[in-house]
N, C-alpha and C positions, 0 to 999 in steps of 0.2 A: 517225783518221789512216790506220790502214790497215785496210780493208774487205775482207769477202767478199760484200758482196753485189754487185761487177760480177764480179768474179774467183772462180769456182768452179768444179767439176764439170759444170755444169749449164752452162757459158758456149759461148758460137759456139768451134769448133774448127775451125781452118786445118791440116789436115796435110798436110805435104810428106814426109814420111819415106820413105815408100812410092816415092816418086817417081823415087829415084837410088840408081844400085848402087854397092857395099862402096866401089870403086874411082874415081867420080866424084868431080871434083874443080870442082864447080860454085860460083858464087860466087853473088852477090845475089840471091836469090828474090824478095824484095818491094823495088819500088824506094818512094820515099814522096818527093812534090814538092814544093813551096812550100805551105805554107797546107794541106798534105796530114792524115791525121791517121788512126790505126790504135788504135781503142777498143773494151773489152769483149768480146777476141777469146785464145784460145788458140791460139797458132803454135808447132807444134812441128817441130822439124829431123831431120834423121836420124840423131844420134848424141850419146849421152850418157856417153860414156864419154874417156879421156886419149887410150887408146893407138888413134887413126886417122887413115890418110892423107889421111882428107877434110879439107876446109879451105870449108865452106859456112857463107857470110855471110846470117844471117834475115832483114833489115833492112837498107835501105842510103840514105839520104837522097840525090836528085840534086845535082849540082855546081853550086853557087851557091844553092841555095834555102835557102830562111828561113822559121823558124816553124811546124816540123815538129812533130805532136805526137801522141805513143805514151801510152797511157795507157790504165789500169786493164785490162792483158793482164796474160796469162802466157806467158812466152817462153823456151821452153828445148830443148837440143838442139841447138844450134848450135855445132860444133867450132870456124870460128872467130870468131866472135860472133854474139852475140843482135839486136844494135843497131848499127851503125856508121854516127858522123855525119862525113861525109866532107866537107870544103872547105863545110858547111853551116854556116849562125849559128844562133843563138838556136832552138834545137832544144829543146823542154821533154818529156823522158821522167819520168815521176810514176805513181804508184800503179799499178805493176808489181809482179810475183811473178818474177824472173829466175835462171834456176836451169840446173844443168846443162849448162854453157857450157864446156867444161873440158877442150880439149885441150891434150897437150904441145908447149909454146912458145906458142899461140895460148890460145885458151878466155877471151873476153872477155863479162863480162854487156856491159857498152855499151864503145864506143870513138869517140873523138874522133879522125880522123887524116889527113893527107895535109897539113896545117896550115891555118890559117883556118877553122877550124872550135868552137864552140861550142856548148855544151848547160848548160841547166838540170836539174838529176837528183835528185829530192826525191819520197820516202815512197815508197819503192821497199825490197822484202825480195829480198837477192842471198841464193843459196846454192848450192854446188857449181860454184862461177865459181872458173877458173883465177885471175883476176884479175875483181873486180868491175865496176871502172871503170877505161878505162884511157885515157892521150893516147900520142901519138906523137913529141909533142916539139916540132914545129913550129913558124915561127913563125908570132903568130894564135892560137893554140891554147888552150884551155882550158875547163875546167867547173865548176862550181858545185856541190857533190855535197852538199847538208842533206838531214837527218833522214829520212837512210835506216836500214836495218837490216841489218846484215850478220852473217851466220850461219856456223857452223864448218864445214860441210858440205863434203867434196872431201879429207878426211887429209891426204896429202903429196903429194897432189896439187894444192892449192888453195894459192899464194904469196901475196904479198903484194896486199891487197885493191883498194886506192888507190892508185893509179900514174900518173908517168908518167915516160915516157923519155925521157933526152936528145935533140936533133935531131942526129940522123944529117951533117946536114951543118955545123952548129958547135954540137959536143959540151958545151961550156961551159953552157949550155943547154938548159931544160927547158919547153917550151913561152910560154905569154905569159903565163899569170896558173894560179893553185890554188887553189881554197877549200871547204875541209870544214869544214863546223859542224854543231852538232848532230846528230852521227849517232848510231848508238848500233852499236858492234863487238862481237860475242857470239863475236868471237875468237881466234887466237893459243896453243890446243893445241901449238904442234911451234913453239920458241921460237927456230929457227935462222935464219942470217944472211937469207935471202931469202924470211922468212913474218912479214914485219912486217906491220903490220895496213896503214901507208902509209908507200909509198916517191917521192921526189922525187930522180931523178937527174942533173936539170940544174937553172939557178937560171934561175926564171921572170922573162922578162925586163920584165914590166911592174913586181912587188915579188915578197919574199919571200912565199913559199904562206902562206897563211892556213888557220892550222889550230886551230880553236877550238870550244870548248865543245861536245865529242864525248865519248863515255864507251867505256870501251876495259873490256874483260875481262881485260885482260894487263896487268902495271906497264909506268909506261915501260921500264924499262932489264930486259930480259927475261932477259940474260945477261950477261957481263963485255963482250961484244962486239955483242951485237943489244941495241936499240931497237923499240918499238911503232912510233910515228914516225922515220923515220930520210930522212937524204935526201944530198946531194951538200953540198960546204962552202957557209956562203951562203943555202945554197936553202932551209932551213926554219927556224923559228923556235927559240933555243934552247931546252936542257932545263928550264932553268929555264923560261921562261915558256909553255913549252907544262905543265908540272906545274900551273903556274898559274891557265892558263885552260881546260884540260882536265879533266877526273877519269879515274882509272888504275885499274885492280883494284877491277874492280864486280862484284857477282855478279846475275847472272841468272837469272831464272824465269818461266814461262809454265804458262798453266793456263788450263782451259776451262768455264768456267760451265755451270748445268744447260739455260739456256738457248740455248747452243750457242754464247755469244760467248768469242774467247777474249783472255787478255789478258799482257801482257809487264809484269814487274817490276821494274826497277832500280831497288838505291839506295832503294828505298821511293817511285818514280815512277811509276806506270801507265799503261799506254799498250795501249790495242786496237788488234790485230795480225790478220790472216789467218791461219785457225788451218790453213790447207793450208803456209802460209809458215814454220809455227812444229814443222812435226811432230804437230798434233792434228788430225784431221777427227773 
C-alpha cells in the first residue's frame, strides 16, 4: 500500500528553496493542468518550520481543470501548503510522503479551496502538517480522504488533521460533502480543544460527513470537553455511531525487517508503509 520504491532518497529532486529570500512572499511555484500529473518526484519548499512570514504554495492546480494527478512524491516545506486544489475537480493526490507543511495559521499538507473544487486523497503518509488535509468550506467543496496514514509529528504545533472550514460567506456551512474512511490516525499526543484528529465546522451541505471505519490512537472523547471527531451541530455523525463504525485507542507499531521492508501494526493488522514515512530508514 505504501511503497518506497518510487519515494526515496534516491528519487528525482525539484528544489526551489534556494530560490526565495527569508522575506518572499511568493505563491504557486508549480502550476498543474487538466490531465496534468506530477510523479516520482521530491519537491521541496523553502521552509519547514511554524514561525515564517513566507506563505509559498508547492502545488497549485489551474482554475477549472479536471484530473490532476500528484503521486508517489514527497512534498514538503511548504508554509502555506504542499498541494492546493483550487476551483479543480476530481484531483486524485495517492501515494505521497507530505510532511513538513506547518505554518502558523496556514501549513496545509493538501487543500481544497476557493469552492468547486474536489480531490480524491488515498495511501498518502502526512506528518508535520499544520493540518493534513484541509477544505475551505465552499460551496462545491470537498474530498475523499481513505487510507491514509497520519502521523504525530508537528507537537503543538500540528492541530487538528482533517478539516474543514465553514464558508466564509454562509457560515452555517461546511463545504458540499466529507468523507474519511479507512484511515489510520497515529495521533492526538496534546488532547486539547483544537487537536482533534477531525474537525467539521460547518454541515456539508450535500449529507452529514461520512466518517467511517478509521482507527484513531486517541478515544473518542479525549477530555470532558474535546472529541477525536468533533464538528459543528448537524455536521457529523453521532458519538454513538461513530464508536460504532470506527475503533478508538489503538496502539501503534512500526518496525523494519532485515530485509529493509518496513511495516505498520495495528490492532494485530499489518500494513507496509515507507520506512522514510514512518521514522526508519
Amino acid at each position: 500500500m505504501f511503497s518506497s520504491r518510487s519515494v526515496s532518497s534516491d528519487g528525482g529532486r525539484l528544489l526551489v528553496a534556494e530560490k526565495y529570500d527569508s522575506n518572499a512572499d511568493e505563491y504557486p511555484v508549480i502550476y498543474v493542468a487538466s490531465g496534468g500529473r506530477l510523479s516520482s518526484l521530491r519537491i521541496e519548499g523553502p521552509v519547514q518550520v511554524s514561525d515564517t512570514v513566507k506563505k509559498t504554495i508547492g502545488i497549485q492546480t489551474e482554475v477549472d481543470s479536471v484530473n490532476v494527478m500528484i503521486d508517489n512524491s514527497e512534498i514538503y516545506g511548504w508554509p502555506w501548503t504542499g498541494v492546493s486544489i483550487k476551483k479543480s475537480r476530481d484531483a486524485n493526490i495517492h501515494h505521497n510522503y507530505i510532511h513538513h507543511n506547518i505554518k502558523s495559521g496556514l501549513g496545509y499538507g493538501v487543500v481544497v479551496q476557493n469552492g468547486h473544487a474536489t480531490a480524491n486523497i488515498e495511501c498518502n503518509i502526512f506528518d508535520y502538517n499544520r493540518h493534513a488535509v484541509a477544505g475551505s468550506g465552499g460551496s462545491g467543496e470537498g474530498y475523499y480522504a481513505t487510507h491514509n496514514l497520519v502521523m504525530q509529528g508537528g507537537g503543538r504545533d500540528a492541530y487538528h488533521q482533517f478539516d474543514m472550514h465553514a464558508d466564509s460567506d454562509a457560515p452555517e456551512y461546511g463545504g458540499s460533502f466529507f468523507v474519511a474512511s479507512h484511515n489510520w490516525f497515529n495521533f492526538g499526543d496534546y488532547g486539547t480543544s483544537n487537536r482533534s484528529s477531525i474537525m467539521i465546522r460547518g454541515v456539508p451541505r450535500k449529507e452529514v460527513a461520512v466518517v467511517t471505519e478509521n482507527k484513531f490512537k486517541s478515544n473518542q472523547q479525549i477530555t470532558s470537553t474535546t472529541y477525536t471527531v468533533t464538528g459543528a451541530e448537524n455536521a457529523i455523525p453521532s458519538n454513538a455511531e461513530l464508536q460504532q463504525t470506527n475503533t478508538f485507542g489503538v496502539i501503534f507499531s512500526f518496525y523494519k525487517e532485515s530485509d529493509g521492508l518496513c511495516f505498520m501494526n495495528v490492532n494485530s493488522e499489518q500494513k507496509q508503509v515507507l520506512c522514510k514515512g514512518v521514522g526508519s530508514q
